[in-house]
Structures are given as structure tokens and as C-alpha cells.
DRENMARFI-708342 format. One record per atom (N, C-alpha, C): y, z, x. Coordinates in nm, 3 decimals. Layout:
BEGIN
((Y Z X))
...
END
This chain:
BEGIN
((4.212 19.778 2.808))
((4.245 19.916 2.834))
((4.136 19.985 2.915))
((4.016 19.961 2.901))
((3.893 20.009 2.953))
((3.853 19.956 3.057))
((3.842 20.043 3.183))
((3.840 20.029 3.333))
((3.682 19.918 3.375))
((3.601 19.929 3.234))
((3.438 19.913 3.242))
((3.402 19.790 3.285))
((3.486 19.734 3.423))
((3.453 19.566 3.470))
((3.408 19.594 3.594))
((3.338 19.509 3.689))
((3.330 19.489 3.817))
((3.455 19.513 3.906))
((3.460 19.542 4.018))
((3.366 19.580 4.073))
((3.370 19.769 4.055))
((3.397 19.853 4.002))
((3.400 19.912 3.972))
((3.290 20.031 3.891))
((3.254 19.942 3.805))
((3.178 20.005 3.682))
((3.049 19.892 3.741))
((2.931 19.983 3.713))
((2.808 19.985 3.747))
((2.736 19.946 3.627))
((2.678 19.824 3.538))
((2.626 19.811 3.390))
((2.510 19.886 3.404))
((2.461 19.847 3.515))
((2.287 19.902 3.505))
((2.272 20.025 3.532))
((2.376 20.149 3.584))
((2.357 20.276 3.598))
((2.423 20.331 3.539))
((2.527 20.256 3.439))
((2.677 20.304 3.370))
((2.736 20.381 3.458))
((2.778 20.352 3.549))
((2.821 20.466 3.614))
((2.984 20.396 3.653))
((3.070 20.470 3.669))
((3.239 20.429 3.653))
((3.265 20.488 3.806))
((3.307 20.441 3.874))
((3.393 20.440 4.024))
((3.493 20.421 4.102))
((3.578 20.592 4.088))
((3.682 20.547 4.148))
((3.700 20.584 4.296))
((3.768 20.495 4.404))
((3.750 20.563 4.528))
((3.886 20.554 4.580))
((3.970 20.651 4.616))
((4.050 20.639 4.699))
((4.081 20.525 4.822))
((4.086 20.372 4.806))
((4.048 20.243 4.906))
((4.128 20.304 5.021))
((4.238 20.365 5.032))
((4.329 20.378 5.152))
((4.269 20.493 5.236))
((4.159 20.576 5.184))
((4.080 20.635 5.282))
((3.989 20.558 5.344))
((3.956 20.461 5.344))
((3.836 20.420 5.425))
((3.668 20.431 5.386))
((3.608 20.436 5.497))
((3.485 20.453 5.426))
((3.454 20.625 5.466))
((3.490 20.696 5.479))
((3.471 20.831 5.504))
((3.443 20.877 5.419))
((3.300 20.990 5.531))
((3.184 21.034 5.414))
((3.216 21.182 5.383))
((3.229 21.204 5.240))
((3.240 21.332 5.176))
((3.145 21.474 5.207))
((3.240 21.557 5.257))
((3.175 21.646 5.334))
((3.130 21.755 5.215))
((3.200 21.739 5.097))
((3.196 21.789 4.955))
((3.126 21.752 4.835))
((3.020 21.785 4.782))
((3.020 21.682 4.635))
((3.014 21.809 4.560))
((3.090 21.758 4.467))
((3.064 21.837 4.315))
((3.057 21.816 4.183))
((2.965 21.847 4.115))
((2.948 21.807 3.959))
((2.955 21.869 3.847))
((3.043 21.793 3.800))
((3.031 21.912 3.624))
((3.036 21.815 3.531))
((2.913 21.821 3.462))
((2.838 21.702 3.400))
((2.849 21.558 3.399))
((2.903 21.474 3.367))
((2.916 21.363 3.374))
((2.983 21.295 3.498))
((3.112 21.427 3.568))
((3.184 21.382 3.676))
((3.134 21.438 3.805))
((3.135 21.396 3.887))
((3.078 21.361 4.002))
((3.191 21.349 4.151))
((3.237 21.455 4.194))
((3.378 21.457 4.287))
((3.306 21.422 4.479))
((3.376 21.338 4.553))
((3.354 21.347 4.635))
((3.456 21.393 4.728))
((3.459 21.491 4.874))
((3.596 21.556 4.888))
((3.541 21.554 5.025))
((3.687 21.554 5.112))
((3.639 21.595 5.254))
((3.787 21.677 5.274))
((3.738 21.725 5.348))
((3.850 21.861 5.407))
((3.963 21.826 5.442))
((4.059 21.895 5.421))
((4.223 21.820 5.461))
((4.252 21.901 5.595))
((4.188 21.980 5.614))
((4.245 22.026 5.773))
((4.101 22.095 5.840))
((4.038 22.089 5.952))
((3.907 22.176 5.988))
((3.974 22.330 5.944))
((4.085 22.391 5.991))
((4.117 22.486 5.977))
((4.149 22.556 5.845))
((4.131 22.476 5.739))
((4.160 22.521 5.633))
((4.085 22.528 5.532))
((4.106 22.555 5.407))
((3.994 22.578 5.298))
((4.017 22.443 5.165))
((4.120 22.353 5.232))
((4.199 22.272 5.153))
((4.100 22.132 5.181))
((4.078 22.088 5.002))
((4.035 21.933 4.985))
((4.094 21.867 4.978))
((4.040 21.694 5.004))
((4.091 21.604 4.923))
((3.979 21.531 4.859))
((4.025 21.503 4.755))
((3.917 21.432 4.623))
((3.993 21.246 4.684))
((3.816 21.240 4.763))
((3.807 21.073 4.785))
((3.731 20.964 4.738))
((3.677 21.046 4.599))
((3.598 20.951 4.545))
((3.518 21.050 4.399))
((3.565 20.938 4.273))
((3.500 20.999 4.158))
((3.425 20.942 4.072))
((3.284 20.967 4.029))
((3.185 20.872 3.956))
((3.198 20.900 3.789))
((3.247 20.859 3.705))
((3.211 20.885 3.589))
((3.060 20.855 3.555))
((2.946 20.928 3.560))
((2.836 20.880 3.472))
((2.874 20.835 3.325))
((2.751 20.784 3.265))
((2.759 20.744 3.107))
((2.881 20.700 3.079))
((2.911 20.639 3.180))
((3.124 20.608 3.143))
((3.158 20.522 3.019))
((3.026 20.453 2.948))
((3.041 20.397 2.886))
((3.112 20.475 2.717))
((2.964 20.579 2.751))
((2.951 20.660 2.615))
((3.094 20.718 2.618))
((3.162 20.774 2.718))
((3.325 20.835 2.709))
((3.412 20.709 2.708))
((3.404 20.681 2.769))
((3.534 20.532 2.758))
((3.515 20.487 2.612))
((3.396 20.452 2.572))
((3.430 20.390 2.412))
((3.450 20.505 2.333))
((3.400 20.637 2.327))
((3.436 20.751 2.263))
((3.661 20.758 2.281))
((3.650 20.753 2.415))
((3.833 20.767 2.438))
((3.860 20.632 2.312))
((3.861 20.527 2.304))
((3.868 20.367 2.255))
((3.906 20.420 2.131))
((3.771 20.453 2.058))
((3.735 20.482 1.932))
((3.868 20.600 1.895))
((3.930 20.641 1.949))
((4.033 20.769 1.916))
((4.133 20.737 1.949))
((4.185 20.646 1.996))
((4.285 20.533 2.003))
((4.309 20.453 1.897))
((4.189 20.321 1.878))
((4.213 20.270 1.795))
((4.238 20.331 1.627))
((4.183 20.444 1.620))
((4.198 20.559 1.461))
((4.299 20.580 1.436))
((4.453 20.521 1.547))
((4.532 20.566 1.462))
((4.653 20.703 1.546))
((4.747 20.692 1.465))
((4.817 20.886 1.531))
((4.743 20.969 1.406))
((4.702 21.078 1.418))
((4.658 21.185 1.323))
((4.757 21.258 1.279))
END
């Protein structure tokens, strides 16, 4: 169930990676963070104020992925 394999997930930085592959390698003209997540975005039109999210890092992905696990396996409440 847990995304936490190569090539993907990072052991030695825990860090979880998802990238949009059908964009390419295009570099995020955007980053933004709110704690653990990590957004990378480049503009959907010069003329506009509109993103697209092309890439997302879970830090500590470990500590949340087995936290999600752990509340799964407990059961329905």
C-alpha cells in the first residue's frame, strides 16, 4: 500500500516524490511549503495568474505514511 520504494522515495533523506513524468524536466517557476509538503508549480499561461503543480516532495514521508498504515490497519472506528 505504501508508495516508500525506489525510485521514488529517498531512504537517506526520507523524502517521498511525486513528479508529474508527462511534463518533462521543466523547472518550477513556483515552490511552496507548508511543513512537510513541498509543491513545485510553473505557470499555466504567461498571461495569467494560473498554476500547475509539477512536482510534490513529501518530507519525513516515512513518519506520515506509517502514521496513515497504523490507522488503517486499527480497524473501522
Amino acid at each position: 500500500m505504501l508508495p516508500l520504494c525506489a525510485p521514488h522515495y529517498d531512504s537517506t533523506t526520507d523524502v517521498l516524490t511525486f513528479r508529474d513524468q508527462s511534463r518533462g524536466l521543466e523547472t518550477p517557476v513556483h515552490v511552496t511549503e507548508n511543513g512537510p509538503l513541498v509543491g513545485y508549480l510553473i505557470q499555466a499561461n504567461p498571461k495569467e495568474e494560473d498554476y500547475y503543480l509539477i512536482g510534490l516532495d513529501v518530507r519525513l514521508a516515512s513518519v506520515w505514511f506509517n502514521a496513515i498504515a497504523e490507522d488503517f490497519s486499527s480497524g473501522p472506528r
